[in-house]
TIVO-2410 file (N, C-alpha, C; in nm, 3 decimals):
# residues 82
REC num residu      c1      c2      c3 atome chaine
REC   1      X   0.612  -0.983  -2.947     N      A
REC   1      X   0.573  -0.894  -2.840    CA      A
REC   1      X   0.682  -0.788  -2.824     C      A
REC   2      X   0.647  -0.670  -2.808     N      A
REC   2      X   0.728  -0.535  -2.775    CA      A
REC   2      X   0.742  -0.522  -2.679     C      A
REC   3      X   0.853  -0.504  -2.549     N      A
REC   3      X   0.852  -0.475  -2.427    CA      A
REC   3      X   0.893  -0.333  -2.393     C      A
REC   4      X   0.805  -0.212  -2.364     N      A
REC   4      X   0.839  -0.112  -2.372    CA      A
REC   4      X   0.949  -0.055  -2.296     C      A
REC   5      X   0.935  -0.106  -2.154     N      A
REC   5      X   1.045  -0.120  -2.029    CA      A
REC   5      X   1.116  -0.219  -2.009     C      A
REC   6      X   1.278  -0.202  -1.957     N      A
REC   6      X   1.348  -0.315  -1.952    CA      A
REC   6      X   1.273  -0.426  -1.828     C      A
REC   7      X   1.276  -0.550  -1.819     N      A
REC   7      X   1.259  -0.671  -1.713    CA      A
REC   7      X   1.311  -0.624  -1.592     C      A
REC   8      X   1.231  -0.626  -1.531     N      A
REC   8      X   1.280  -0.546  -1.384    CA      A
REC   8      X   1.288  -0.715  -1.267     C      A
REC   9      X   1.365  -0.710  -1.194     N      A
REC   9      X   1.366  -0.806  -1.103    CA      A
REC   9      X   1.370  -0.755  -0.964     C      A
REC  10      X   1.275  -0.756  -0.898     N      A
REC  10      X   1.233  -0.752  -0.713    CA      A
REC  10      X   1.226  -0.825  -0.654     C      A
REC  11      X   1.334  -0.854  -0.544     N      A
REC  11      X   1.326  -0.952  -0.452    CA      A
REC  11      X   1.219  -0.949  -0.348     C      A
REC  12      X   1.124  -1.025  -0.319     N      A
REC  12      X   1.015  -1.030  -0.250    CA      A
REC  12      X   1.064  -0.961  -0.137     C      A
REC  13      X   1.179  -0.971  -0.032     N      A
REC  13      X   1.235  -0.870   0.084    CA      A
REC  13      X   1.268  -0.722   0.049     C      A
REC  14      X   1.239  -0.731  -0.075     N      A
REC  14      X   1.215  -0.546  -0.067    CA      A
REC  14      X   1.138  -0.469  -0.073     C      A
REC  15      X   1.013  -0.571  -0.093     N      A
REC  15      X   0.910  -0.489  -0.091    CA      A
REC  15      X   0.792  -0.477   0.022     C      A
REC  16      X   0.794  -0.340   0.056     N      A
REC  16      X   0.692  -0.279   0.186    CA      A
REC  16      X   0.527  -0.376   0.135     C      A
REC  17      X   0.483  -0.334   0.024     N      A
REC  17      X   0.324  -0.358   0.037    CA      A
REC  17      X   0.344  -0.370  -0.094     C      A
REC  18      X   0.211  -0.403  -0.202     N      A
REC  18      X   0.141  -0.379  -0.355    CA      A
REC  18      X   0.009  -0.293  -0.330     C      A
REC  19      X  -0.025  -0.228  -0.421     N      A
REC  19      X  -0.126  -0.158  -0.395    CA      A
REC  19      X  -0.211  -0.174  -0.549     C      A
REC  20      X  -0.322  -0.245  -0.524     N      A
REC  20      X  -0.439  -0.234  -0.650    CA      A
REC  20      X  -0.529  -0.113  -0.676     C      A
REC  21      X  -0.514  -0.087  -0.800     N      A
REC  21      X  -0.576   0.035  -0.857    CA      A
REC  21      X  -0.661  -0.004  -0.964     C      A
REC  22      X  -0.800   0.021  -0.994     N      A
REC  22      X  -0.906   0.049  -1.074    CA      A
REC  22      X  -0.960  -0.042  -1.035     C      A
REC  23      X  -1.008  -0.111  -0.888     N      A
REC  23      X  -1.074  -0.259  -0.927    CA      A
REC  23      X  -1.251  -0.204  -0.881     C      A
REC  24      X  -1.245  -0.118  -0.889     N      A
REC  24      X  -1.385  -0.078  -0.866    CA      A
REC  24      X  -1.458   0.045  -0.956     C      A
REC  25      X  -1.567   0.054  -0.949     N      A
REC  25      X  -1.612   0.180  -1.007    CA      A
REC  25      X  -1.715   0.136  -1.174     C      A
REC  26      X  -1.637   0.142  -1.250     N      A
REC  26      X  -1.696   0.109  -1.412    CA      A
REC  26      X  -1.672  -0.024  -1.398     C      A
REC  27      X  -1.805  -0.076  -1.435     N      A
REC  27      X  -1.794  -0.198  -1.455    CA      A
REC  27      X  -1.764  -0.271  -1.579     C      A
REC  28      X  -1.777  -0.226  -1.648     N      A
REC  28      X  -1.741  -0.230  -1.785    CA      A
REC  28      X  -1.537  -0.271  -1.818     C      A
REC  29      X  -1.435  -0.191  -1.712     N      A
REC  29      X  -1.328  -0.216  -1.686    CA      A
REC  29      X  -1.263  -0.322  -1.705     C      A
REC  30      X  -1.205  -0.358  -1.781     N      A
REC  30      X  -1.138  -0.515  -1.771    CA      A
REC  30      X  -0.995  -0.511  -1.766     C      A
REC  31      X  -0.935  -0.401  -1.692     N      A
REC  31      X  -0.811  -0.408  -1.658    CA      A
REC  31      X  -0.769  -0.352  -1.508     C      A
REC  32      X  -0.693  -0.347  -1.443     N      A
REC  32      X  -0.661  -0.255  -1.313    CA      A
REC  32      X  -0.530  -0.242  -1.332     C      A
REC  33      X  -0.454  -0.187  -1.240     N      A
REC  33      X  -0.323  -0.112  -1.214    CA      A
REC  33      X  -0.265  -0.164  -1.116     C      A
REC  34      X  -0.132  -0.188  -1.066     N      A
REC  34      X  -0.077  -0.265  -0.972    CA      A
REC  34      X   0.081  -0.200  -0.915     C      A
REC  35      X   0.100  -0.117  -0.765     N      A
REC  35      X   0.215  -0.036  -0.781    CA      A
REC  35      X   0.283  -0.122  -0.658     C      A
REC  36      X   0.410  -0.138  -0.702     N      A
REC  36      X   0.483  -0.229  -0.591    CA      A
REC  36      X   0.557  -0.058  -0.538     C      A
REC  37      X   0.549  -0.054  -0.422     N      A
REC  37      X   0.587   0.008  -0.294    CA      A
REC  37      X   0.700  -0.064  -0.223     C      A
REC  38      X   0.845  -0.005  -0.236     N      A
REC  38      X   0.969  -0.047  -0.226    CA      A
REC  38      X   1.000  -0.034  -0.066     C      A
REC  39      X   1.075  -0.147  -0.012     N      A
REC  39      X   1.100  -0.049   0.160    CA      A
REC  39      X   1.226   0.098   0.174     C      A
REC  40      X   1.290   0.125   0.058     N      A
REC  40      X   1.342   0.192   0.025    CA      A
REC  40      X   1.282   0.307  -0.017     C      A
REC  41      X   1.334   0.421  -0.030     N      A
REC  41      X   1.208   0.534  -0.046    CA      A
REC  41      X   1.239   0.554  -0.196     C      A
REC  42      X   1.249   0.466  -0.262     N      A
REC  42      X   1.216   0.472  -0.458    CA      A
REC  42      X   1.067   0.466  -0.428     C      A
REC  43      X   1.051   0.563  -0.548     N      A
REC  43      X   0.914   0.607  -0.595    CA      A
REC  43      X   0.876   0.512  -0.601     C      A
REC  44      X   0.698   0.426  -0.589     N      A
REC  44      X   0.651   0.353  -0.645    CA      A
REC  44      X   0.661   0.294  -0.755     C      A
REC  45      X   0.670   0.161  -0.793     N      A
REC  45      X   0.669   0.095  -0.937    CA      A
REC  45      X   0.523   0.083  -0.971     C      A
REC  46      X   0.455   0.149  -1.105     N      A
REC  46      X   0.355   0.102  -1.131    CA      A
REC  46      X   0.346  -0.007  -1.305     C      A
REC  47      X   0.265  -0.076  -1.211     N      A
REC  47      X   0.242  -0.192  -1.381    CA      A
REC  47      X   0.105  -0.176  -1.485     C      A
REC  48      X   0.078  -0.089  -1.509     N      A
REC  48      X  -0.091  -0.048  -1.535    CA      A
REC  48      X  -0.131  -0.129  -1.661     C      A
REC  49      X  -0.265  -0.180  -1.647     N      A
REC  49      X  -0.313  -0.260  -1.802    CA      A
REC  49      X  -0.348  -0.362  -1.761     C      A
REC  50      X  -0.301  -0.428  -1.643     N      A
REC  50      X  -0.316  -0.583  -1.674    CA      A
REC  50      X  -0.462  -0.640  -1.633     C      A
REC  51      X  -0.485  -0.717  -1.714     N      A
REC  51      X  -0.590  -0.790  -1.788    CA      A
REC  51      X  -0.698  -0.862  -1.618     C      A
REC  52      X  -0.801  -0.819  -1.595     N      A
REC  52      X  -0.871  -0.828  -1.479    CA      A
REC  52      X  -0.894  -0.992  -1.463     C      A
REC  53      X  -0.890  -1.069  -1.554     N      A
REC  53      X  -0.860  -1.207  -1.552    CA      A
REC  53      X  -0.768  -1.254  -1.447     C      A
REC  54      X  -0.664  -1.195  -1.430     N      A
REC  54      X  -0.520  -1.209  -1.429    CA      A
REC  54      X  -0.523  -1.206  -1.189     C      A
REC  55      X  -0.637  -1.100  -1.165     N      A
REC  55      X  -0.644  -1.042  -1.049    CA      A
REC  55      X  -0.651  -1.173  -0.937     C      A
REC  56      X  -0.709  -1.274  -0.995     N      A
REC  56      X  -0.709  -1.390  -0.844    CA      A
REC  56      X  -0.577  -1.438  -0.824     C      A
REC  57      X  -0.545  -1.475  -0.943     N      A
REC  57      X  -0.357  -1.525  -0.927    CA      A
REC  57      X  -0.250  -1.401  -0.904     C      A
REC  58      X  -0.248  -1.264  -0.905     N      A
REC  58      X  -0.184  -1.222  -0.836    CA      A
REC  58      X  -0.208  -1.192  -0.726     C      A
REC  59      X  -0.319  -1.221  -0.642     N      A
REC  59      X  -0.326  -1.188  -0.547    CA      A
REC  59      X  -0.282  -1.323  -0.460     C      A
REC  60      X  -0.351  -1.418  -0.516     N      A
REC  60      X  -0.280  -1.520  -0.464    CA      A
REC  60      X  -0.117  -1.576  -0.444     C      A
REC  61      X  -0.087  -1.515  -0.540     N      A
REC  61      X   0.075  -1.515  -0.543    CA      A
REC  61      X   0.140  -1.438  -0.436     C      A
REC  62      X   0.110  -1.351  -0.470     N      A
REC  62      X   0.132  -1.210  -0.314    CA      A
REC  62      X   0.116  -1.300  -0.162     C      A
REC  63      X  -0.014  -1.349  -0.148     N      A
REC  63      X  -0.060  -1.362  -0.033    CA      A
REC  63      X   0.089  -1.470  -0.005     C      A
REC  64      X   0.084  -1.588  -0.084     N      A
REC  64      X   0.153  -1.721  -0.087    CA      A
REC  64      X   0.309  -1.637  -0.002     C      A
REC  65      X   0.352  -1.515  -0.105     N      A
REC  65      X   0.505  -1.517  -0.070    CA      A
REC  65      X   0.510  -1.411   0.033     C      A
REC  66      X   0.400  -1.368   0.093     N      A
REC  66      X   0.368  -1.322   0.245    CA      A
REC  66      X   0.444  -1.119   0.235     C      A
REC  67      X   0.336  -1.120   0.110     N      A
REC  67      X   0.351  -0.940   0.046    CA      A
REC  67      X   0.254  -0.915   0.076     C      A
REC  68      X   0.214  -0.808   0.176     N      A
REC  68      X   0.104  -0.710   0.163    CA      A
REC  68      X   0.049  -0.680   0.054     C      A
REC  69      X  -0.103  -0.686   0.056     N      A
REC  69      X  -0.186  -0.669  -0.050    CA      A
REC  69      X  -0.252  -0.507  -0.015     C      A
REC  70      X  -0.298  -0.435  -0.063     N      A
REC  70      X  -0.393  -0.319  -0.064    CA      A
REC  70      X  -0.497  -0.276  -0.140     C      A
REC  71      X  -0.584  -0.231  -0.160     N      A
REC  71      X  -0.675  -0.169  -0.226    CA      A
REC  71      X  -0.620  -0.070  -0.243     C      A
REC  72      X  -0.654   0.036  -0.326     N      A
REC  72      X  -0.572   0.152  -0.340    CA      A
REC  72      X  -0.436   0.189  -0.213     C      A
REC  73      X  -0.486   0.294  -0.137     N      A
REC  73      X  -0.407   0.298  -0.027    CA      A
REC  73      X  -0.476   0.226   0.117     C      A
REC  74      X  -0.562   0.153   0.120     N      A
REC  74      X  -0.603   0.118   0.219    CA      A
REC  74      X  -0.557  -0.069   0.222     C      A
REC  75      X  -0.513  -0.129   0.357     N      A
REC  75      X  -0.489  -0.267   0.346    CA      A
REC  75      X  -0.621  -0.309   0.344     C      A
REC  76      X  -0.645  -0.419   0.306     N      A
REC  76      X  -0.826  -0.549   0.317    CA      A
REC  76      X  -0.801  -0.627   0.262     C      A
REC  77      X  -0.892  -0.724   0.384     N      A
REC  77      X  -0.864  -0.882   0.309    CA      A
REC  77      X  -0.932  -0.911   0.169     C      A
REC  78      X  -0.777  -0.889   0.055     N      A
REC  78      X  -0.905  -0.886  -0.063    CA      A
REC  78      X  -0.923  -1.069  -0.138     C      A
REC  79      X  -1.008  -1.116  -0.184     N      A
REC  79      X  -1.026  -1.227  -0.246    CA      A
REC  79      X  -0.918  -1.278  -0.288     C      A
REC  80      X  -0.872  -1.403  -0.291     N      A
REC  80      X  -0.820  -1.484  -0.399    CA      A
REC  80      X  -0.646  -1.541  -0.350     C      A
REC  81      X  -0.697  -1.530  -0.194     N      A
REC  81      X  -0.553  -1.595  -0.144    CA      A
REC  81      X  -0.643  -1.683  -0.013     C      A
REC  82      X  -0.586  -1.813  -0.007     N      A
REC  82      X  -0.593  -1.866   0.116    CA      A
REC  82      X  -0.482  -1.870   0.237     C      A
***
């Protein structure tokens, strides 16, 4: 495997919100976009590509370590966290 960008490490207390991108529209889509939003005013981190499989367990992960989830720019309770 090629890693194009170095391993980035974020401590869950730094981050304001996540924001999901492409999960709607073409259905055909089998990937979305994912931008961690820093409480610091660094630009957004975006992770784009990952595999739409992948969308219940990060959301669930998020929810678990008590990170704001979003739809694009809007917050909603989205699936896949209890």
């Amino acid at each position: 495997m090629f890693l194009h960008k170095p391993i980035m490490y974020i401590k869950h207390s730094s981050i304001k919100y996540v924001s999901l991108y492409r999960l709607k529209g073409n259905n055909s889509s089998k990937s979305f976009d994912l931008g961690v939003k820093m409480l610091s005013d660094q630009p957004e981190i975006s992770i784009v590509n990952l595999e739409m499989g992948e969308l219940k367990g990060i959301i669930s992960y998020f929810k678990a370590v008590k990170v704001k989830v979003r739809e694009g720019d809007v917050e909603r309770d989205l699936p896949g966290g209890e």
